[in-house]
C-alpha positions as CSV (number, residue, x, y, z in Angstrom):
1,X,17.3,7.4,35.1
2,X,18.5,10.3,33.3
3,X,16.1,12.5,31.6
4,X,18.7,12.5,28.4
5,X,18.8,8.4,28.4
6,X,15.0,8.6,28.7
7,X,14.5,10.9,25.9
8,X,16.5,8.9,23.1
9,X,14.7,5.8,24.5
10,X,11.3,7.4,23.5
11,X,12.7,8.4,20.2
12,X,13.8,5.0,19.5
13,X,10.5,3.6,20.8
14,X,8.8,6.2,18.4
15,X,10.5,5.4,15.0
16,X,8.6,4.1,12.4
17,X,9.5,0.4,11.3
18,X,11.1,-0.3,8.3
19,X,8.3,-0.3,5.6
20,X,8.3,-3.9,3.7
21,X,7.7,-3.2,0.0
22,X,4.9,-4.8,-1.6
23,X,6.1,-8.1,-3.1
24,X,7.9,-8.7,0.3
25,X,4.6,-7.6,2.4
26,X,2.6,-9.9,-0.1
27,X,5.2,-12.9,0.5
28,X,5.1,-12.2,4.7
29,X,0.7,-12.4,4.8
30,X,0.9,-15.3,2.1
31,X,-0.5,-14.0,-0.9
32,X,1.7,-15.7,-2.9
33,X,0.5,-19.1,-1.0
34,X,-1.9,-18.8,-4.0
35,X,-1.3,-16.0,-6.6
36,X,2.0,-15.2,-8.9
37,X,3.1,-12.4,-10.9
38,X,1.6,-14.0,-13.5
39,X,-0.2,-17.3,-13.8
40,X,-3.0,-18.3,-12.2
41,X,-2.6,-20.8,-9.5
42,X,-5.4,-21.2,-7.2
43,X,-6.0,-17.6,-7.9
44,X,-5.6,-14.9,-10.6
45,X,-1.5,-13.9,-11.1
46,X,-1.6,-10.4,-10.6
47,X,-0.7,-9.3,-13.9
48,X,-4.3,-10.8,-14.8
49,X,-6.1,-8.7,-12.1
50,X,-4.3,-5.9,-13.2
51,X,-5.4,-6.2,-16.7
52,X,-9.1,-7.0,-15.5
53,X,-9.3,-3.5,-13.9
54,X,-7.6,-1.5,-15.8
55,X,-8.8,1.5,-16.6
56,X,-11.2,1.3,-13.7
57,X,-11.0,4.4,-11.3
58,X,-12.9,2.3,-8.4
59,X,-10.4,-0.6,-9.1
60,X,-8.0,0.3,-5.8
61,X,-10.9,0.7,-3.6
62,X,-12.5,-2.0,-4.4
63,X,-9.5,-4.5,-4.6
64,X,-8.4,-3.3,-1.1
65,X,-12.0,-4.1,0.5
66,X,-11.2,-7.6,-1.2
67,X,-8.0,-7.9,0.0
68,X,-9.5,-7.1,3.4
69,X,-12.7,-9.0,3.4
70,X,-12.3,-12.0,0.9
71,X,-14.5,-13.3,-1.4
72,X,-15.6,-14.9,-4.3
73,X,-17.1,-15.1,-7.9
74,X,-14.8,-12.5,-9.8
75,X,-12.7,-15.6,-10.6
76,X,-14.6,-18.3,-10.4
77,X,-15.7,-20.1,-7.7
78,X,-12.7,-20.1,-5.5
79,X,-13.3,-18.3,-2.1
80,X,-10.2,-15.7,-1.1
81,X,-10.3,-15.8,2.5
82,X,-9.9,-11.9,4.3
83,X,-6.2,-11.1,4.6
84,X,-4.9,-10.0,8.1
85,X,-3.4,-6.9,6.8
86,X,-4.3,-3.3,7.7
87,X,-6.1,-1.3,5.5
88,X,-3.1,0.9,4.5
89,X,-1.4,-2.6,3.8
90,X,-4.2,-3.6,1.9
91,X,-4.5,0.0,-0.1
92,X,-0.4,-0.5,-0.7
93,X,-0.6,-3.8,-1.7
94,X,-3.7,-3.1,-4.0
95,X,-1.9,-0.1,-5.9
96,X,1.2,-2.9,-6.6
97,X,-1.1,-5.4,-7.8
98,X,-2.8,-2.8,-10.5
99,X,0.4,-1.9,-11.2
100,X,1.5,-4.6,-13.0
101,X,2.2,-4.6,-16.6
């Protein structure tokens, strides 16, 4: 093969995918199976987290691990089962969430 055909095919190969925002990347690893913008529905909407930790500087960090590793007892008794998302996924999707107003 050429070396020119070869080079543009690694190129291609190497290009980042088209980053999903966060509502869409929530919507594709089924957050929204049981949140909303919000109302609660099995879980907080997120407008209610958001207002829960606001204000809190260890609020990202800490929502992210729970993103990541699931859990329980912040909202009741409800578990949140770990989300199979990356932790930069779960960082982005955290910084959305605490976004809302």
């Amino acid at each position: 093969m050429p070396l020119r055909f070869l080079a543009c095919l690694a190129f291609v190969a190497a290009a980042p995918v088209w980053a999903l925002t966060p509502q869409q990347l929530a919507n594709s690893k089924g957050c929204m199976a049981c949140h909303s913008m919000s109302q609660k529905i099995v879980g907080p909407g997120f407008k209610q987290v958001a207002d829960k930790y606001r204000g809190d500087k260890s609020a990202p960090a800490k929502l992210a691990a729970k993103i990541r590793k699931g859990g329980s007892g912040v909202w009741g008794t409800m578990v949140m089962p770990p989300a199979a998302v990356s932790e930069a996924e779960a960082q982005q999707l955290a910084s959305w969430i605490l976004s809302q107003k």
